[in-house]
N, C-alpha and C positions, 0 to 999 in steps of 0.2 A: 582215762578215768577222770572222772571231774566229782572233786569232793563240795560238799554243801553244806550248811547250818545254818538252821532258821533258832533266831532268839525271840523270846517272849515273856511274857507272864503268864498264869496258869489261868486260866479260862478265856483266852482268845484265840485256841482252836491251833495252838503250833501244833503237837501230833497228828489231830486230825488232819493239819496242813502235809506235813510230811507222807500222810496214806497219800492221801490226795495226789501230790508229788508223783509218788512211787508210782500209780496208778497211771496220770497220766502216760508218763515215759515209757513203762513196760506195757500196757494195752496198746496206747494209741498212738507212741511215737516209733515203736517196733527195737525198744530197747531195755534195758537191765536197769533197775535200779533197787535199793536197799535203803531200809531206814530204820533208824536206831534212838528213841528218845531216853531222854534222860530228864525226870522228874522233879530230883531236887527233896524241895519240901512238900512237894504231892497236895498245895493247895490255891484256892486260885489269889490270884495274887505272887505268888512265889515266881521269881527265876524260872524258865523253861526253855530246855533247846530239843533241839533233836538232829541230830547227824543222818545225810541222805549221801548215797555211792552213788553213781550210777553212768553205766558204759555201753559202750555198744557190744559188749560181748561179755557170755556169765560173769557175776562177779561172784570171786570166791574166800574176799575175806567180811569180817560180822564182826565191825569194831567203829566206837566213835570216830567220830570225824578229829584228825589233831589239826590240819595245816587244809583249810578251806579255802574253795577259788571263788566260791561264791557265799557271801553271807547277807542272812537275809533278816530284817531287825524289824519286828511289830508291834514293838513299844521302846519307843527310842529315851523313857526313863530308865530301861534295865541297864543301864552304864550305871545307874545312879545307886543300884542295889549292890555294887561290887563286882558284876560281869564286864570281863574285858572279852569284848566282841572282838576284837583283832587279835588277839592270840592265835597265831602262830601265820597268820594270812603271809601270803608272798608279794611282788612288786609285783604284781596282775590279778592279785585279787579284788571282787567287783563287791559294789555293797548296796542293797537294794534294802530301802529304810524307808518307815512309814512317816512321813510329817510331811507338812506343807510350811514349818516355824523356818525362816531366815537364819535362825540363834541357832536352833537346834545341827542345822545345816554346817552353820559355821566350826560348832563343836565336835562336827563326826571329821569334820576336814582333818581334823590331828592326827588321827587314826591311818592315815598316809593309803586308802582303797586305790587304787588306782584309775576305778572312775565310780559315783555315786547316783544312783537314782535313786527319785523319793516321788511319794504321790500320799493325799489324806487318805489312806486304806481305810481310817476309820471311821472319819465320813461318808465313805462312798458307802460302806458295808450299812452305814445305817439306812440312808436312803433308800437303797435296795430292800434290808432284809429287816428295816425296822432294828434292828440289833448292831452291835456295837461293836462285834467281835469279827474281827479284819483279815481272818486266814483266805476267807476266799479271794479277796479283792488284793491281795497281797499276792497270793500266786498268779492272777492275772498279772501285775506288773511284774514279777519274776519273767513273767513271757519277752518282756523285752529285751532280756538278755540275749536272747536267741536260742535259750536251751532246749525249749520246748517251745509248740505255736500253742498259742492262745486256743485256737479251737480243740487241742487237747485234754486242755486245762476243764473248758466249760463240761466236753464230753466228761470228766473225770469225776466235778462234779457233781453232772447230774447223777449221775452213775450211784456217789456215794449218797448223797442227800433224796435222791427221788424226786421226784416232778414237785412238788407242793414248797418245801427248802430249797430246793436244787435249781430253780427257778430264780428268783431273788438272788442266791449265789452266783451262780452264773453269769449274769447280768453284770453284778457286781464286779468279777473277775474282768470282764470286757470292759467296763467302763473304767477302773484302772486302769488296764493295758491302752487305754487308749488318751487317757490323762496323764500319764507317767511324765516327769523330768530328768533333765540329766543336769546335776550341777554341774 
């Protein structure tokens, strides 16, 4: 079982990131997964995470995520709003964070991940999608974890978005995954 949370603020698409997720891994990766958001203040701008399960066999519990192996961060000021993004991680938890800032890099180092990727999710999403909002190009670099392949992700995508968005998305996702760093 490998537990996940993606953090954010409310209108750059963590939920829909989390379907998206789910989608992947259970259509296209021939696996189990589960997701469970959690809204907060229900506005955009606000805090937003969302808890993802997922196994290679049914999963049969329907609860937040407490002690994540992977956290995934789309706006690397949500530390800045009071979210302690390391709560409860372990010495092997990975942390896949949107920035290309040195400074920024340097301040997640505290948080003691055990290894850190980052990529400008939110530049690239613009490029792509004209729009600013980074869940796809984010789950593309989540591919480099290894939990999922890339080409799941895009199928997952277009899937959700349709050929017209799903397009742009997609794109996005790969061009992350394919720009990603490892501090």
């Amino acid at each position: 079982m490998i537990k996940l949370k993606f953090y954010g603020l409310g209108g750059q698409g963590i939920v829909t990131a989390g379907k998206v997720f789910s989608e992947a891994v259970s259509l296209h990766e021939d696996k189990y997964a589960i997701t469970i958001p959690a809204y907060g203040h229900e506005r955009r701008g606000a805090p937003v995470n969302t808890s993802i399960i997922m196994d290679n066999k049914p999963i049969l519990v329907n609860s937040f995520v407490y002690n994540p192996d992977i956290v995934l961060v789309m706006d690397y000021t949500v530390v800045d709003k009071g979210v302690d993004i390391s709560e409860g991680i372990n010495e092997n938890s990975i942390l896949v964070l949107n920035t290309e800032d040195e400074n920024v890099l340097d301040e997640y180092r505290k948080y003691n991940f055990k290894e850190i990727y980052y990529v400008d999710g939110t530049e690239i999403a613009f490029k792509n999608t004209g729009r600013r909002i980074p869940n796809s190009s984010m789950l593309g670099a989540l591919a480099i974890t290894g939990l999922l392949k890339i080409d799941s992700v895009e199928a997952a995508i277009m899937s959700m978005f349709g050929e017209k968005a799903g397009d742009g998305n997609a794109k996005a996702a790969r061009d992350a995954y394919e720009k990603i760093n490892k501090a």
